[in-house]
C-alpha positions in Angstrom: 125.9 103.1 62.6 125.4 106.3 64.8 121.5 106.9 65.2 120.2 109.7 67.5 117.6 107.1 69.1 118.2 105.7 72.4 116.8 102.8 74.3 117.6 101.8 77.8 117.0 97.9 77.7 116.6 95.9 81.1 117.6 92.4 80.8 116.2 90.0 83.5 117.9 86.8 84.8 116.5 84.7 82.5 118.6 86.3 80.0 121.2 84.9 82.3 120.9 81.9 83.4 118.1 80.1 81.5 117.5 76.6 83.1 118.0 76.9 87.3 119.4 73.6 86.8 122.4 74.6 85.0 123.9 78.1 86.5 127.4 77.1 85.6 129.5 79.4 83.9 129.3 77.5 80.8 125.6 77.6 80.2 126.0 81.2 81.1 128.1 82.1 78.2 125.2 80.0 75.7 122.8 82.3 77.5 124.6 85.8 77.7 125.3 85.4 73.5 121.8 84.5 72.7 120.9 87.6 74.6 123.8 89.7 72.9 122.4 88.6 69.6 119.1 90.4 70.6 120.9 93.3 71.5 122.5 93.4 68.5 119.2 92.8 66.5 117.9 95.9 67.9 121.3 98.0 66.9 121.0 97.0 63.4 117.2 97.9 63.5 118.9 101.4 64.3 118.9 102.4 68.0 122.1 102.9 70.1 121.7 100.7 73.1 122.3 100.8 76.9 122.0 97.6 79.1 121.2 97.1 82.5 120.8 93.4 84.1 119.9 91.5 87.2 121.6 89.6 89.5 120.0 87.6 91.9 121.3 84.5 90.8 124.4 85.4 91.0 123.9 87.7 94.2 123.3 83.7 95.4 125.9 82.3 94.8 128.9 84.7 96.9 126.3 84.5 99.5 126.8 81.4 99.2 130.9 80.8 99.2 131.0 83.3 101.4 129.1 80.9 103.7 130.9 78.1 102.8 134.7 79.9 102.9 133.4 81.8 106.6 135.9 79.5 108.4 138.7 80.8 106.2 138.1 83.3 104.5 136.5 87.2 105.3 132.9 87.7 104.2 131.6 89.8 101.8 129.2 93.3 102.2 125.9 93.1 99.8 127.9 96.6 98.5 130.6 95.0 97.7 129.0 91.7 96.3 127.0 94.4 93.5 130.1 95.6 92.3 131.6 92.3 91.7 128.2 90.8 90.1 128.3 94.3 87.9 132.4 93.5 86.8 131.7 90.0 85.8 128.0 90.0 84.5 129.4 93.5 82.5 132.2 91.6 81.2 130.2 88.6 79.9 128.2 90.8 78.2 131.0 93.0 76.7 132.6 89.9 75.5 129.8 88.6 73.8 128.4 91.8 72.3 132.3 92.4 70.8 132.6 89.4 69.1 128.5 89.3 67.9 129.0 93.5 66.6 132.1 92.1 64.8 130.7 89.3 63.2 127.6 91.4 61.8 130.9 94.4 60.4 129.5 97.0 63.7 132.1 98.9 64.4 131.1 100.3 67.9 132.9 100.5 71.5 131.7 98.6 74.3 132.1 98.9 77.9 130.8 98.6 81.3 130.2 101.4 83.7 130.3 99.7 87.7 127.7 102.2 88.8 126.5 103.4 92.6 122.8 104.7 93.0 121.9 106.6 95.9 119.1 106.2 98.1 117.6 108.4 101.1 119.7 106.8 104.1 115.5 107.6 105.9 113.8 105.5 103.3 111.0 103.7 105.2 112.4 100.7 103.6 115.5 100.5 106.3 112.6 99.4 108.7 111.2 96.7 106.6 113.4 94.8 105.0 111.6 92.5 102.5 113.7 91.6 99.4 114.6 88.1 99.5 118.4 87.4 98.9 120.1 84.0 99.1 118.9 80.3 99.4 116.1 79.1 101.4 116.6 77.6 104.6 115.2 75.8 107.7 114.3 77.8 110.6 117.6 76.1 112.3 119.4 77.5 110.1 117.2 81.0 110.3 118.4 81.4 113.8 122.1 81.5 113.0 121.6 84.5 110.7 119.6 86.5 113.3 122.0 86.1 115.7 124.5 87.5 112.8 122.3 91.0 112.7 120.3 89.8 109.1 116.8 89.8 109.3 115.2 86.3 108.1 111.8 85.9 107.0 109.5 82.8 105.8 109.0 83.6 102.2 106.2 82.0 100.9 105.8 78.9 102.8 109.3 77.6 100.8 111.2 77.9 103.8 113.3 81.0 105.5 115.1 83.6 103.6 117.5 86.6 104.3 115.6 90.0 103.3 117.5 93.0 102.8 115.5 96.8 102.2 115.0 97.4 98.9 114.8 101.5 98.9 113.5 103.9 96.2 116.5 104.9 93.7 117.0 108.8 94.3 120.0 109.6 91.7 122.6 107.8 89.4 126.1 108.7 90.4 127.9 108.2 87.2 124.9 109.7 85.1 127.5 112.1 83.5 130.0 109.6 82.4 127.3 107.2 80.6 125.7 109.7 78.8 129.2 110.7 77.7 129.9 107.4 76.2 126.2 107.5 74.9 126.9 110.2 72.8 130.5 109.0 71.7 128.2 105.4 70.1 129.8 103.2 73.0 127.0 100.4 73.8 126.9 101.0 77.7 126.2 98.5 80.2 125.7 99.8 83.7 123.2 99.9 86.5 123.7 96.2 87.2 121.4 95.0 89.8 119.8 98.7 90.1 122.8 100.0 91.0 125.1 99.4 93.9 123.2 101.4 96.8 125.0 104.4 98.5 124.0 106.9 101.0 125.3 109.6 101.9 126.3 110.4 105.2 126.2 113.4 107.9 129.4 114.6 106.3 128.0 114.2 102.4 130.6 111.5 101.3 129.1 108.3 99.6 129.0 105.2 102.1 127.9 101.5 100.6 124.8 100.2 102.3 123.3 96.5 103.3 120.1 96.8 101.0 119.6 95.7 97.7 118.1 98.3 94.0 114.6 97.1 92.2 116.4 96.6 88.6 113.5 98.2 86.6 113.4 100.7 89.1 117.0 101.6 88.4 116.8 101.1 85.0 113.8 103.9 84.5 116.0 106.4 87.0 118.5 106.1 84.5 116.1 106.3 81.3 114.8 109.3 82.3 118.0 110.6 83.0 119.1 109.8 79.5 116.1 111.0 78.1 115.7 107.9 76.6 113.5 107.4 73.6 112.5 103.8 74.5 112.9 102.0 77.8 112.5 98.1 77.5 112.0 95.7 79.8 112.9 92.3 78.7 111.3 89.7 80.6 109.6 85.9 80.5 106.4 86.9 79.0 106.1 87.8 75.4 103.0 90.6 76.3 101.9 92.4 79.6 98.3 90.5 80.8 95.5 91.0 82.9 94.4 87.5 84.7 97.7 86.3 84.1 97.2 82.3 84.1 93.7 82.0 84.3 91.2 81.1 81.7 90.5 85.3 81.6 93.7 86.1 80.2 93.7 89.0 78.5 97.0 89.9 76.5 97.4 93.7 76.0 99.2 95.1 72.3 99.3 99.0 73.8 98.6 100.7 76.9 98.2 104.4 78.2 99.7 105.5 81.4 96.2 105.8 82.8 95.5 102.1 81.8 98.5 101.1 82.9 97.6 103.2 86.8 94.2 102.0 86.6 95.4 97.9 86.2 97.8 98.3 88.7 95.3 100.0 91.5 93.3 96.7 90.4 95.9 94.4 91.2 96.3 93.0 87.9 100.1 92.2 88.3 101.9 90.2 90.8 104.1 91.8 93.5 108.0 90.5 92.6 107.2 89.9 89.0 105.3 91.7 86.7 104.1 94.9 89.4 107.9 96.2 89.9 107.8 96.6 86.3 104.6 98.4 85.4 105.7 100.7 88.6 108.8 101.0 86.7 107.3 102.2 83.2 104.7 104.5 85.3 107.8 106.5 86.8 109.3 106.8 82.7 106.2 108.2 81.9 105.5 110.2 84.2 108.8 112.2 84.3 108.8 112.6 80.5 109.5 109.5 78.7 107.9 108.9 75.6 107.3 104.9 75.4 108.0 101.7 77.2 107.8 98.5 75.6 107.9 94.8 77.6 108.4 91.4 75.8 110.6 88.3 76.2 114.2 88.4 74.6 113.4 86.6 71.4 110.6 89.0 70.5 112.5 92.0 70.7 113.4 92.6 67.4 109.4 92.3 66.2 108.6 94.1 69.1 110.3 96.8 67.8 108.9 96.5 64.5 104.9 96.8 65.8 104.5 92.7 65.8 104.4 92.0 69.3 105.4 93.3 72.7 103.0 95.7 74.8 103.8 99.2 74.5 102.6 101.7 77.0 102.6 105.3 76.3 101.5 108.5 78.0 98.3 108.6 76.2 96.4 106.8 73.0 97.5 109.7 70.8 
């Protein structure tokens, strides 16, 4: 079903791992098909698709064993931890998406690209690391990491937390090879986690680095690099808001890029949830991109059709 439309779809860890309660691989697969069925929703509705994803969760988790196997076994580098979330989240979803594009007669490739983003190696960021990573802690437990080089902050009076830098995206290193499977009608998954961020260094070669990709910033580096004609951001909420959770809630259908400036500058949308994201559309726009739509995973496919969803676009034209 070849289409010349593309949309670059960001999936968020809900999409992942539904109920906090129950991260086990198990509930993992229910989740990762119910969001391949969207996916494949939006392919029969006629666009040809490329996926990125989160990882916190599961950026967790090896933080975790990796505390818990210190005694025996060698740690692993936040670099190095990307690639693996990228392999495995990649191949959950390439499994799934197979077997759902079988069962509705697609015939269409999938694969996963793992895929490093560089970053300035001078991004003010470096000197102010504030992405949470990891489980909370007690401020016992704080002191151990210090003395191990992280930097630990209280986050939000929940308890301590490592924090990593979380610098601007500057360029997608295997640009060339996704849109090469783009225009062959694979369905791409790639950019995991933002990207696994590289610098490089005095001599020009790529070197991992300790710091952690915005996912929605990634995902609109790589959009615009695409030239996407859609960039989607699938997330908890079913429509963009002003005065989120207050009796003033105002749902939004359509937004310009001025609106969308103007809301943020206002403060309208929360730092770590829905701000990332608007930043994220704002950048698409701004370097070309012709329209950015946010809803949850269920409303994709009547998002797409003009039912629901917020779309923003450069202007009201």
């Amino acid at each position: 079903m070849p289409s010349a439309r593309t949309a670059v779809i960001a999936i968020g860890g809900n999409s992942l791992i539904k109920n906090k309660n129950k991260p086990q691989i198990e509930h993992q697969w229910d989740a990762v098909y119910e969001t391949a069925g969207h996916i494949v929703d939006m392919m029969l509705a006629g666009w040809r698709v490329v996926i990125t994803h989160g990882n916190g969760p599961q950026v967790g988790f090896i933080l975790r064993r990796n505390e818990l196997a210190a005694p025996e076994v060698h740690t692993t580098p936040m670099d190095v931890i990307g690639a693996d979330t990228q392999g495995s989240i990649g191949y959950m979803l390439q499994q799934a998406l197979n077997n759902q594009l079988r069962a509705a007669g697609i015939r269409r490739g999938v694969a996963t690209v793992v895929t490093q983003v560089l970053v300035d190696r001078h991004d003010p960021a470096f000197e102010n690391p504030s992405k949470g990573i990891g489980g909370f802690m007690t401020k016992e437990d704080a002191q151990k990491f210090i003395e191990q080089g992280w930097t630990v902050l209280e986050d939000a009076g929940r308890g301590y937390r490592r924090m990593v830098a979380s610098p601007i995206p500057i360029d997608i290193i295997e640009l060339d090879a996704i849109n090469t499977l783009v225009e062959k009608n694979f369905v791409i998954i790639c950019v995991g986690g933002g990207g696994i961020p590289v610098i490089r260094d005095e001599d020009g070669c790529l070197r991992g680095i300790n710091a952690v990709i915005d996912k929605d910033r990634g995902t609109s580096l790589l959009a615009t690099g695409l030239k996407a004609d859609l960039f989607v951001i699938s997330t908890a909420v079913e429509k963009v808001a002003l005065n989120f959770n207050t009796p003033q809630q105002q749902d939004l259908d359509h937004m310009t890029l001025a609106e969308t400036k103007q809301y943020l500058a206002e403060g309208h949308f929360a730092p770590g949830s829905m701000k990332p994201k608007m930043e994220a559309v704002v950048e698409f726009l701004e370097k070309g991109g012709p329209k950015a739509l946010i809803t949850n995973p269920e409303n994709i496919a009547r998002a797409l059709r003009g039912e629901t969803g917020t779309v923003i676009t450069p202007t009201s034209g």
